[in-house]
N, C-alpha and C positions, 0 to 999 in steps of 0.2 A: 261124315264126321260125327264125331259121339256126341251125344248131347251131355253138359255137367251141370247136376245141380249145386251151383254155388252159393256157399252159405247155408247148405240142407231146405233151402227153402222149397216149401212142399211135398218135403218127403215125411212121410207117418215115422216114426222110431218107438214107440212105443202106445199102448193102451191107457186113458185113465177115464176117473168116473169122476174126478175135481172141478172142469169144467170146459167150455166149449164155445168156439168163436163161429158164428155166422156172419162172414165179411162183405156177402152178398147183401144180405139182409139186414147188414150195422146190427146184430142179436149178441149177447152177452150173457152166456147161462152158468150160473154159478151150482154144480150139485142138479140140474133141474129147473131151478127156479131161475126166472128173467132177472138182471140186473138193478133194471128199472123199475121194476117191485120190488125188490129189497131195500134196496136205494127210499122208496116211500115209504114202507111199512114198519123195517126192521131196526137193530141197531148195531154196531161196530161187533159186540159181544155174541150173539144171537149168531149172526154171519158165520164170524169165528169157528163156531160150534159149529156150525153146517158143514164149512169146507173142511174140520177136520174129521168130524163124526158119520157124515153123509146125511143127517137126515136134521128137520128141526130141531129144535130141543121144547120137552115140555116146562112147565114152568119150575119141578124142580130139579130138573137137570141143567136149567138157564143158571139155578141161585146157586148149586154146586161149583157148575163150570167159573162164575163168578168169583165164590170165595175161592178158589186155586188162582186165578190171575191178579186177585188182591194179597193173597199170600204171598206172590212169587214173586210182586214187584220190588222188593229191594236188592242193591247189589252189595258186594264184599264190599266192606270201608277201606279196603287195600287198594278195589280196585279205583275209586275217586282218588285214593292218595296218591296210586300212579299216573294217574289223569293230570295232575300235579307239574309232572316232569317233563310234558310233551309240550310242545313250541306250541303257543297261543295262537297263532296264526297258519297250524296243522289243518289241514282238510279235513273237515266233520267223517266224510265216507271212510278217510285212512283210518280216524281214531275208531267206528264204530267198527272195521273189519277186525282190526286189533286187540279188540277189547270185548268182541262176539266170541273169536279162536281163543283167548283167553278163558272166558266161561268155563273149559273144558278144564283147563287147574283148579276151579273152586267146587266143581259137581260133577259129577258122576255122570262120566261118557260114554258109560255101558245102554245100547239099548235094539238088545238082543231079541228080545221081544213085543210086541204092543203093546202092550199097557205102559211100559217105561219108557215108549215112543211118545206117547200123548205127554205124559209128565215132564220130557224133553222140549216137546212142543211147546207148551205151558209157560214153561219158566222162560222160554226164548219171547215169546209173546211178551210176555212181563216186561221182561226187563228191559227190553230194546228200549222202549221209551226213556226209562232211568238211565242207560248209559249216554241217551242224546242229549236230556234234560242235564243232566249232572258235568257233561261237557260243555254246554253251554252258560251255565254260570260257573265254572271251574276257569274257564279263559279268561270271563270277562271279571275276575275277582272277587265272584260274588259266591256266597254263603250256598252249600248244597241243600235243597229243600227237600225231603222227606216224601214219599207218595203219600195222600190222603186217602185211607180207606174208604171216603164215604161218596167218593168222586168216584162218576163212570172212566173207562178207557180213554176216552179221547180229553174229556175234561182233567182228570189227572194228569195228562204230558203237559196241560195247556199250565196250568197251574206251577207244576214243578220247573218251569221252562222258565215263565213270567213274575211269582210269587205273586198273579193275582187270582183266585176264581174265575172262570169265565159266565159271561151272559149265556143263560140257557140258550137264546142265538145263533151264539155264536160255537155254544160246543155241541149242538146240531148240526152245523153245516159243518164242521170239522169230524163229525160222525158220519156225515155222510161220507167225504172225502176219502177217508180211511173203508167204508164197504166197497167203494167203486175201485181203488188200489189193490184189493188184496189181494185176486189169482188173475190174471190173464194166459191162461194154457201153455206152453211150451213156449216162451219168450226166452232172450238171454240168457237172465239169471236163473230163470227155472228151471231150464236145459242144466244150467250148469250145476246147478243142486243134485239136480237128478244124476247127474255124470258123475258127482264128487262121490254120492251115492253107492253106484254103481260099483265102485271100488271095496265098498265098505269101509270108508270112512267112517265116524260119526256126524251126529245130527251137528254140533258146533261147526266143525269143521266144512259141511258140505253149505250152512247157514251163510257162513264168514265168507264162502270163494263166492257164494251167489252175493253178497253185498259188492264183491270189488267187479263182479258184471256189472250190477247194477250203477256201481258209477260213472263209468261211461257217457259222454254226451248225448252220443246214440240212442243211449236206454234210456234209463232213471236219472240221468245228468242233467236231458232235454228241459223239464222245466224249469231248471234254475239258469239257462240259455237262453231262454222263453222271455225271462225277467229282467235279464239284464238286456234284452232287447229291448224289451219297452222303457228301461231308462233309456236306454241311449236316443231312441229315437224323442220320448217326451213328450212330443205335441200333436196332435192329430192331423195337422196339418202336414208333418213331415213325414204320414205314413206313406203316400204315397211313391214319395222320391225314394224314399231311403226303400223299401222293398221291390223298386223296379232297378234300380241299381242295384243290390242283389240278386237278385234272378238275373239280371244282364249279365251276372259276370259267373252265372253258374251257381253259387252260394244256394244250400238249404236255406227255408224259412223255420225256423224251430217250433213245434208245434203244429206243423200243418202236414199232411199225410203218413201214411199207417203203411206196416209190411203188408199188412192182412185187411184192412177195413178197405172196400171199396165204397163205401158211403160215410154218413156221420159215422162215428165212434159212439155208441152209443153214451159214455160214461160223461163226453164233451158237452152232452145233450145236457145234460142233469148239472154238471162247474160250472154250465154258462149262466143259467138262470141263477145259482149259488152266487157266482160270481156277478151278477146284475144284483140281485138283493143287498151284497155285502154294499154295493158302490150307492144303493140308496141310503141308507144306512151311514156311510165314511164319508159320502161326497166326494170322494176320491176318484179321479179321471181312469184307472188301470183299466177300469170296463170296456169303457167306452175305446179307451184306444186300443184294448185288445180286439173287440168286435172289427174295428176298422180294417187291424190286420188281416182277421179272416177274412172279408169281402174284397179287402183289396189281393192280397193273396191268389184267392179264388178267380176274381177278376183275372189278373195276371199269367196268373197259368192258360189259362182258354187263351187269352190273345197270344202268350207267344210260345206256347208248346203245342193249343189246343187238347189240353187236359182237366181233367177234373183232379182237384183237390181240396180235400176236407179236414176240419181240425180233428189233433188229436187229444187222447188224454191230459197232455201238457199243458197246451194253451191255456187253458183256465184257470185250470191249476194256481199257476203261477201266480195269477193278480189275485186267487182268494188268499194264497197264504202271504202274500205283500200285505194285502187289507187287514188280516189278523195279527202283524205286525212282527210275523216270524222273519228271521233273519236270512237271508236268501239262499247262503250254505247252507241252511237248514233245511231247504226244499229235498233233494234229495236223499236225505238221512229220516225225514219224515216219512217218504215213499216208503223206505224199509219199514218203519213202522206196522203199516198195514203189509205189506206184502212178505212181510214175516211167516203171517199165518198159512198162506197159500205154498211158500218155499217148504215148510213143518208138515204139510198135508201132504206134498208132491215126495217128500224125503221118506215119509212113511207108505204112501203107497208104491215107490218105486222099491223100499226095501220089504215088503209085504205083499208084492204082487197077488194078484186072483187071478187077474185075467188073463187074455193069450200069455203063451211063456214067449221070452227074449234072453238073448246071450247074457249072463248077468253082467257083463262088466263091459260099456259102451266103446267101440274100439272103431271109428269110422278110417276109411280106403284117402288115400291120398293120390293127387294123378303127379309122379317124378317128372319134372320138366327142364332138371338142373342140366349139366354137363355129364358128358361121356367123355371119357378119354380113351380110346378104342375098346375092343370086345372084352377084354378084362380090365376094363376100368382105367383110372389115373395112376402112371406109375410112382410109385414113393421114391424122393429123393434125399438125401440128407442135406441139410442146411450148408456146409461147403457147396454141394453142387446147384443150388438153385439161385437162379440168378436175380 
């Protein structure tokens, strides 16, 4: 019998040089360089520039790159006025798909060659933050705040989101959050960028189908699942029952195992400790009950599948951006955020290939499993005669 890869998992479809998963090894290479070096050294901006340019940036290709994503962050005042008319209680991911495919009414969907790809990239970069930020006090009645040129990336969404500055603190850890988000190789939404791609779509368009992957529980959904886990459960004490009942009846743990990482998650390494600071810091319990979950989790699986499993991206995630006091739907519309820039890399290398050539337009085999009605098929009947 044939063997099927379902779901293409582990099957190659294409080349890139954006980035690369060692699942064996929990390794995380962005462009070359480790995760967990960026993640120390670098900044949201810096990153940025890597996964789209391939290489660092010197210091003034960093203030260039800068003033383009300072420039580009404001949107049409059309477009907040339409933000206006959607149901207060619409799903963040709906409005941000919406209102990404939109973009393509107010600029210039041409981008026929590279250099007008980067400037595509740019603006998409920009502005995702202002369409979240601007939805976000557009529902809740409040006044649209303006980007602040003199604020970094991460510090700007925080700002425009809350109308307060943030603690240099805390819009560190929220810079790191956003490096560790922004390419994971051929996931979901990536594939499907690449796919929309494929067609020759434009950059909006291929952007917008990769956010409504992304929404998904599955994918980019999982940490705001993550969250509302740990309300429900609440107490530390009630991790244990509540996730062995779960797994007794089959149920996912949200947060805990990877398609691809057979060890830590690298990125989990780096939100946990994030995530521990923040709970010194708040005094707020999410840490501590997050951690519980892992070990009991972990625990749980060995005693009754006899497996290993490990947190993933999500887990932690979730209790930093509770601790920073983002609103939970907002978990993943923030994921796009950073994972903008890796979808604009993946859109540009897939429409600019170098490397090996591939069929331009991604077209995968289905195995037909449906009915036969003998050797020429189902006969047609007209509506009189069927019964």
């Amino acid at each position: 019998m044939e063997t099927k890869n379902i779901g293409l998992r582990g099957i190659e479809i294409a080349d890139t040089k954006i980035s690369n998963i060692d699942g064996e090894q929990g390794k995380l290479i962005y462009r070359g360089y480790d995760i967990l070096d960026l993640a120390k050294n670098s900044t949201f901006e810096e990153t940025a520039y890597l996964l789209l340019y391939d290489s660092l940036p010197n210091k003034h290709q960093l203030n260039e790159f800068n003033a383009k994503l300072i420039d580009a962050r404001t949107i049409p005042k059309q477009m907040q006025k339409n933000m206006g008319n959607w149901r207060k209680d619409a799903d963040p991911m709906d409005m941000l798909q919406a209102f990404v495919a939109a973009l393509a009414g107010y600029f210039d969907e041409e981008f026929s060659n590279k250099d007008a790809s980067y400037d595509r990239a740019i603006n998409l970069v920009a502005k995702v933050p202002t369409i979240i930020a601007s939805w976000q006090r557009i529902r809740n009645g409040l006044e649209v705040i303006e980007p602040d040129p003199s604020l970094s990336h991460a510090a700007n969404f925080l700002y425009m989101m809350s109308g307060e500055k943030p603690d240099p603190k805390v819009e560190k850890i929220f810079d790191i959050c956003l490096i560790l988000h922004a390419d994971h190789t051929f996931n979901a939404s990536t594939f499907t960028a690449r796919q929309v791609t494929s067609t020759r779509a434009h950059m909006y368009s291929a952007t917008s189908a990769a956010i409504g992957a992304l929404s998904g529980e599955l994918h980019g959904g999982a940490n705001t699942e993550v969250m509302k886990m740990l309300v429900e459960i609440e107490e530390i004490e009630k991790v244990q029952p509540w996730i062995k009942e779960k797994m007794g009846n089959g149920d996912r743990i949200m947060g805990m195992g990877h398609a691809v990482y057979k060890t830590y998650d690298p990125r989990a390494q780096v939100l946990k400790e994030l995530s521990r600071k923040l709970a010194e810091e708040t005094k707020e319990i999410w840490f501590a009950l997050t951690e519980k979950v892992e070990t009991v989790t972990i625990s749980e699986m060995k005693l009754q599948k006899d497996r290993d499993i490990y947190p993933n991206v999500d887990l932690y995630s979730a209790s930093i951006y509770y601790m920073l006091k983002i609103p939970v739907d907002l978990n993943t519309p923030i994921f796009a955020i950073s994972r903008v820039v890796g979808w604009t890399a993946h859109i540009i290398e897939e429409k600019f290939a170098e490397a090996a050539p591939k069929p331009a337009l991604y077209r995968p085999k289905a195995s037909y499993v449906g009915k036969y009605c003998g050797p020429e098929g189902c006969e047609y009947k007209t509506l009189d005669l069927r019964k």
